[in-house]
C-alpha positions as CSV (number, residue, x, y, z in Angstrom):
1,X,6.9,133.6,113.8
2,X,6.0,137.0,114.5
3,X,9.8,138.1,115.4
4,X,10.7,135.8,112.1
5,X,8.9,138.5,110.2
6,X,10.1,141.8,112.2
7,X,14.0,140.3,112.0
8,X,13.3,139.9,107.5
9,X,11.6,143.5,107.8
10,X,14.8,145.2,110.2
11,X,17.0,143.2,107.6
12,X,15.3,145.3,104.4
13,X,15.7,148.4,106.4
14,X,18.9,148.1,107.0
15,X,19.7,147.4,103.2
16,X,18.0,150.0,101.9
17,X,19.5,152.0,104.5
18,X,22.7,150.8,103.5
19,X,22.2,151.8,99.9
20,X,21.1,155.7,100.6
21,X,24.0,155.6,102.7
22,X,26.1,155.1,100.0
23,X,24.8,158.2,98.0
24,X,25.0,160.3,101.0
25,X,21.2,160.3,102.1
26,X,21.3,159.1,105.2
27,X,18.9,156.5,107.0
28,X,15.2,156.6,104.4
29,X,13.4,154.6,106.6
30,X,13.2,155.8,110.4
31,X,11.5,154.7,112.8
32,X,12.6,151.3,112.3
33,X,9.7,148.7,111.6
34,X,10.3,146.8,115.1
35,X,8.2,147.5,118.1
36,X,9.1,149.1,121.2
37,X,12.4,151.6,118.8
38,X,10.0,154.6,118.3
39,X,12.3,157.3,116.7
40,X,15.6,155.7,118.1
41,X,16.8,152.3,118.1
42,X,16.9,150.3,121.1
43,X,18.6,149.3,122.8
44,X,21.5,151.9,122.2
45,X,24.7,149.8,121.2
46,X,28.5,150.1,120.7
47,X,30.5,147.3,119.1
48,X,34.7,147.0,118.9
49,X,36.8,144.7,118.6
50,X,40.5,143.5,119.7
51,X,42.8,141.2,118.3
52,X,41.4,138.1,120.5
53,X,37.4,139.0,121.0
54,X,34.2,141.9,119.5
55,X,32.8,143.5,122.2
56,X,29.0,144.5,122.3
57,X,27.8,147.0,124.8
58,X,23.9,147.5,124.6
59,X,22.3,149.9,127.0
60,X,19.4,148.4,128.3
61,X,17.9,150.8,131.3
62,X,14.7,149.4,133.0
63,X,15.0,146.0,131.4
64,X,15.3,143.0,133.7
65,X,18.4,140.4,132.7
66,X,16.0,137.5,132.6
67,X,13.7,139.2,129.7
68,X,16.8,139.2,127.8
69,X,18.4,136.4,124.7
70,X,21.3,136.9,123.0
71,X,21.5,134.8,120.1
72,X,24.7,134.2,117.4
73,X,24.5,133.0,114.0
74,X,26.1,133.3,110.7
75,X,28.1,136.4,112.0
76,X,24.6,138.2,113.4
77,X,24.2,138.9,117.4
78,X,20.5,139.8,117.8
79,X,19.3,140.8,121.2
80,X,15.8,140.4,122.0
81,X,13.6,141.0,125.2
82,X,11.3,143.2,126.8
83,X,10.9,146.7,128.5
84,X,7.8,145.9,130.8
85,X,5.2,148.6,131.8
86,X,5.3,150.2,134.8
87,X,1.5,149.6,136.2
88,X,0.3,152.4,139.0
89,X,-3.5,153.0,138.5
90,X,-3.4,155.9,140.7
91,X,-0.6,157.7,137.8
92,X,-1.7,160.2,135.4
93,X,1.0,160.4,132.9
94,X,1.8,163.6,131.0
95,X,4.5,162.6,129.4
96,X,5.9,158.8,128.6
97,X,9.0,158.7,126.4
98,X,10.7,156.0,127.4
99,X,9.6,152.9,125.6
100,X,8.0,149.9,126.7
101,X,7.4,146.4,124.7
102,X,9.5,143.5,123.0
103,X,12.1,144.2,120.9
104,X,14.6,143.3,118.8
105,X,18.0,144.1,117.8
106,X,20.4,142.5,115.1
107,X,24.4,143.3,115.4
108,X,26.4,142.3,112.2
109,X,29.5,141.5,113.8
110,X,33.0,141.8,111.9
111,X,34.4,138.3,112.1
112,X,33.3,135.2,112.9
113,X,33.1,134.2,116.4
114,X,33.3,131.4,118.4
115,X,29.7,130.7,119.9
116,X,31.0,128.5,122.5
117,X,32.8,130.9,124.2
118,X,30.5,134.1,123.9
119,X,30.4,135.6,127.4
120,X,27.3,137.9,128.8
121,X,27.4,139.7,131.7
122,X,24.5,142.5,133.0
123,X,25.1,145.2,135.2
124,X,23.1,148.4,136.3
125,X,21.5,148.6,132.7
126,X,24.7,147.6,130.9
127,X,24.7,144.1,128.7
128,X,28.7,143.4,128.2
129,X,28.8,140.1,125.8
130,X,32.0,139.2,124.5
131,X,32.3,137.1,121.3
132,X,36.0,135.6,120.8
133,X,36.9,135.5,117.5
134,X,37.6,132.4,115.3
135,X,41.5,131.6,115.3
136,X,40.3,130.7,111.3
137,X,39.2,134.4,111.3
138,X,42.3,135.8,113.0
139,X,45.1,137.1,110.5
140,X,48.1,135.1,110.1
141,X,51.7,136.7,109.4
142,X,53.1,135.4,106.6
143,X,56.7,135.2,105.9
144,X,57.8,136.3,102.3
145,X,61.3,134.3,101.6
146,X,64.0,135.5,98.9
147,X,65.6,132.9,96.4
């Protein structure tokens, strides 16, 4: 439930964000309401896409694979997990800015994909998932013929 709420609340941002963008006042509502982001959003991302598949690259450093879901639907990839605490009693930190906690990331992706065939791999801080596209999504060639 509570990542139900955080997910409606990132979704509002984003809007709002979206329509400041459009009069050329940049993001209004930084930090972003999800735990864990701070000033910046984490995880980091790039998203592309070819003719056959989208491509998202999240940068993920310090984060164990198995704290990590991926889920797809209705043309959103969000990415959840969890940037555990390092724990040493005998530390007296001076300075912590990288981030720990849960958090939560939603992609809008620019076609529809198919889910079955979403790959993820994880390496040295690196998620890689690749999302084919729909063949339904894919542009067609049409022929124009002359009478």
């Amino acid at each position: 439930m509570e990542m139900d709420i955080l997910k409606e609340m990132e979704s509002l941002r984003r809007g709002i964000d979206g329509a400041f963008k459009e009069f050329g006042v940049g993001s209004f509502l930084e930090p972003s309401f999800l735990p864990g982001v701070g000033l910046q959003r984490f995880p980091q991302v790039n998203l592309a896409q070819d003719k056959d598949n989208v491509y998202v690259e999240a940068l993920v450093p310090g984060v164990d694979a198995k704290d990590l879901d991926l889920t797809v639907m209705r043309g959103v990839l969000t990415l959840t997990g969890e940037r555990k605490e390092e724990t040493d009693s005998q530390r007296t930190w001076h300075r912590r800015e990288r981030g720990h906690d849960k958090f939560m990331r939603t992609i809008d992706l620019p076609n529809e994909v198919d889910v079955d065939g979403v790959i993820a791999k994880f390496s040295n801080g690196v998620l890689l998932v690749t999302l084919p596209i729909q063949e339904q999504a894919k542009p067609k060639k049409i022929s124009v013929k002359t009478h």
